[in-house]
C-alpha positions in Angstrom: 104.6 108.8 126.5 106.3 107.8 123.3 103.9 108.5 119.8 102.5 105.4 118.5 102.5 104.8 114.6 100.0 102.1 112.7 96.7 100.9 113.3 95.8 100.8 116.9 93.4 98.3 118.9 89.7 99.8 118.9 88.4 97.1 121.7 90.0 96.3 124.7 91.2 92.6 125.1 90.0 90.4 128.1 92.9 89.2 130.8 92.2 86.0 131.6 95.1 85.6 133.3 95.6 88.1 136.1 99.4 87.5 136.7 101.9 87.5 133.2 104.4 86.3 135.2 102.1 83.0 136.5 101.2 82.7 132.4 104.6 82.3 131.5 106.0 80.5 134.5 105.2 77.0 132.8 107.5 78.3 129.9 110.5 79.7 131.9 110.3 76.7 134.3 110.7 74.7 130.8 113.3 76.7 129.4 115.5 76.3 132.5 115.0 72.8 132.9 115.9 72.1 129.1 119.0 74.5 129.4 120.2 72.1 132.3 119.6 68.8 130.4 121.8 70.4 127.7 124.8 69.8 130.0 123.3 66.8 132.4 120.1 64.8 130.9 120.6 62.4 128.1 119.8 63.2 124.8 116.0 62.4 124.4 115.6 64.6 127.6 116.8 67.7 125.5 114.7 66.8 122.8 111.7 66.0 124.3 111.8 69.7 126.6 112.7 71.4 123.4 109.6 69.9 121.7 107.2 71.3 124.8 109.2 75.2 124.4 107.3 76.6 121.8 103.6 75.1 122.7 104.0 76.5 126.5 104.7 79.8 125.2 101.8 79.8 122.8 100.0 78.9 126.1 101.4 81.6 127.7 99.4 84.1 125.0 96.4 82.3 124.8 96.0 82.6 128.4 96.9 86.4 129.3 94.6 87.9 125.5 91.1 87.1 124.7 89.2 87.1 122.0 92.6 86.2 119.9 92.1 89.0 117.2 95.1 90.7 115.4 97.8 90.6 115.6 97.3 87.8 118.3 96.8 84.7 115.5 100.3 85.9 113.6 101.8 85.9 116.9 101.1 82.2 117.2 101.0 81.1 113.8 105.2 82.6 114.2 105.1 80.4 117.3 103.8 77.3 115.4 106.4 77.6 112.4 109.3 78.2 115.4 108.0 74.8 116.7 108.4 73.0 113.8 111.8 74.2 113.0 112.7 73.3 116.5 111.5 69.5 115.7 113.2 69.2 112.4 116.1 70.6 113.5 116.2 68.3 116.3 117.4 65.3 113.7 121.0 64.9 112.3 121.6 65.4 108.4 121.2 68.0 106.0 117.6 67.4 104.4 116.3 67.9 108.2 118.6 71.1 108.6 117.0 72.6 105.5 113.6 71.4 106.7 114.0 73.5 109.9 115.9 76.2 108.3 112.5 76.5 105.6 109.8 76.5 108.9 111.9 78.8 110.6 112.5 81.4 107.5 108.2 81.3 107.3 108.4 81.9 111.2 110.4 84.8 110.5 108.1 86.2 107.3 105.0 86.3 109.8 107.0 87.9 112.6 107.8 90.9 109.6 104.0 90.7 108.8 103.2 90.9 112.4 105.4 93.6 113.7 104.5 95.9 110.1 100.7 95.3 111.4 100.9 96.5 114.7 101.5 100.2 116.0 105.1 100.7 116.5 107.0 103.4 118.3 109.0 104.5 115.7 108.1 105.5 112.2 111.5 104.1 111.3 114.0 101.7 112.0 116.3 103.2 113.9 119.7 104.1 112.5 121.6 101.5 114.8 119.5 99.0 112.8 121.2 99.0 109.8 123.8 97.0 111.9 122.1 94.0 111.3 122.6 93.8 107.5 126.2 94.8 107.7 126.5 91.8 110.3 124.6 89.9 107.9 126.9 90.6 105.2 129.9 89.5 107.4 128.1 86.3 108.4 127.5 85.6 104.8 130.9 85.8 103.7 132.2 83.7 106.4 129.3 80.6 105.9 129.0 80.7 102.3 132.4 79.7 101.5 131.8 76.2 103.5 127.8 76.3 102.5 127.9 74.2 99.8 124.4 73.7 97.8 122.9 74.8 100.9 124.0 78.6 100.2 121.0 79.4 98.8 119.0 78.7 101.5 121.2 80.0 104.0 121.7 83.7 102.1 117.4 83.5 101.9 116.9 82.6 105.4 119.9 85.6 106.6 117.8 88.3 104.4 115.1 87.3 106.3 115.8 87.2 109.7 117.9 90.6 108.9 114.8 92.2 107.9 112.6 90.9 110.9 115.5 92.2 113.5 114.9 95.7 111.5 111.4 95.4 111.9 111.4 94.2 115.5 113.5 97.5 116.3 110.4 99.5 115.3 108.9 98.4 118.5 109.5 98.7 122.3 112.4 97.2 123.8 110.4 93.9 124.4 110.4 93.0 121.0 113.6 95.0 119.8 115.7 93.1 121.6 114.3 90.0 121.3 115.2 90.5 117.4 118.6 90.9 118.5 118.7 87.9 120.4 117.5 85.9 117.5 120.3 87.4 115.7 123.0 86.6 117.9 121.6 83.0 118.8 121.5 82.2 114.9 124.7 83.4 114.4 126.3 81.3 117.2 124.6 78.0 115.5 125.6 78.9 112.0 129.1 79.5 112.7 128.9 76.1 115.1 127.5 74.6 111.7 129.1 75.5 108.9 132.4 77.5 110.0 135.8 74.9 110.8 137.3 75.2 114.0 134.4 77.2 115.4 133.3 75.6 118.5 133.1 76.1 122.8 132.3 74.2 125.3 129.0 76.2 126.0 128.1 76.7 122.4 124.4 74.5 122.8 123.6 76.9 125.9 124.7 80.1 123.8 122.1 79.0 121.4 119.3 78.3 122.9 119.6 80.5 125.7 119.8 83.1 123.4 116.6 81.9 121.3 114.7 81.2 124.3 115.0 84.9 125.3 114.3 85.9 122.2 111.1 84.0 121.8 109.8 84.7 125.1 110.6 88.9 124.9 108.9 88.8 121.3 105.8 87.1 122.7 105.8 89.4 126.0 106.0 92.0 123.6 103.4 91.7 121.6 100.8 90.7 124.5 101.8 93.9 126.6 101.3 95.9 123.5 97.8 94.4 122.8 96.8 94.4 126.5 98.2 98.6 126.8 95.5 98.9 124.1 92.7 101.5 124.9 89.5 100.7 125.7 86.5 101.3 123.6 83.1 103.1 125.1 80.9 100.1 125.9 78.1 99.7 123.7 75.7 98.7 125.9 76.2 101.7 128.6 74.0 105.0 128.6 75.8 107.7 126.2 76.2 110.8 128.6 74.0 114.0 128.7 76.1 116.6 127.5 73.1 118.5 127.7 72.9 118.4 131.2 76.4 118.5 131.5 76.8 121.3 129.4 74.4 123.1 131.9 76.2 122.3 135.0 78.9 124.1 133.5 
């Protein structure tokens, strides 16, 4: 059994759902019905599925952990902010993209705050980590060039999500590599974005297949870390006799 590092749970949390896989079915069955509209439903099809992504998977939590103590509420409250960006984002023009690019960057402060809270599996990130600032680096000199005023925001919101894909990598390999899916499905939409001549025919499914996963392993992560939590001695029940115990030695 890997060492756990950080605070750890000191009450075990209530299943209220017995299957995970019946908790999140409402979101998968969601997320592949929105990646087929992508290709065949008309337009307010994909937005209206991508507007129900985010609040099934908060559904997903609520229902497999109870009471929703830490680091349950960040969890969510990440959820909430991914939801908005995935509105705003949803409407053509620039003020909207920095809209959804500002509830996104807070989505990806609590998910730091979140996975520095909970008991990780590593003291460190791990060396292959530092990968992600390089790429970072890489993608910034290839957007900021065609960024405009929005650079600023764009080299805020790449620090960020650099630094939550560092801090996800802490973790098991739910939640690492669901950072590294976030990574690679932002990438794919800021080059689809920003950089000329960048564009395929399955860029949309690239995106959001990409985020979906990443959303989804983040959340399964953080539930099965929370629900592996060890139980504490009820209260209520007799303390043993060690005493007698002792004796029967």
């Amino acid at each position: 059994m890997r060492p756990v590092y950080g605070r750890t749970s000191e009450r075990h949390d209530v299943i209220r759902c017995r299957s995970p896989f019946v908790a999140f079915a409402p979101y998968l069955v969601a997320s592949a019905l929105h990646l087929v509209l992508l290709y065949l439903g008309p337009a307010w099809s994909v937005t209206a599925t991508k507007a129900l992504l985010m609040p099934l998977l908060a559904l997903a939590v609520v229902a497999l952990v109870r009471p929703l103590r830490a680091p349950v509420p960040l969890l969510l409250a990440a959820i909430a902010f991914s939801w908005g960006g995935d509105v705003l984002l949803s409407f053509p023009g620039d003020g909207w993209f920095v809209a959804g690019l500002c509830s996104f960057l807070l989505a990806h402060v609590v998910y730091i705050v979140l996975f520095l809270r909970m008991p990780r599996t590593r003291r460190r990130p791990p060396a292959w980590s530092y990968a992600y600032w390089a790429w970072m680096i890489v993608m910034l000199g290839l957007l900021l060039p065609h960024a405009g005023m929005l650079a600023a925001p764009i080299s805020l919101y790449a620090a960020a999500i650099g630094m939550m894909a560092m801090c996800a990598s802490m973790h098991g390999r739910w939640i690492a590599l669901g950072g590294a899916f976030f990574i690679v499905s932002d990438s794919v939409l800021a080059l689809g974005r920003f950089l000329p001549g960048y564009e395929f025919a399955g860029h949309d499914f690239a995106v959001m297949s990409t985020y979906l996963a990443a959303q989804g392993l983040i959340a399964w992560g953080v539930v099965a870390s929370k629900l592996a939590a060890p139980a504490a001695p009820d209260p209520l029940s007799p303390a043993p006799d060690r005493r007698a115990d002792a004796t029967a030695r």
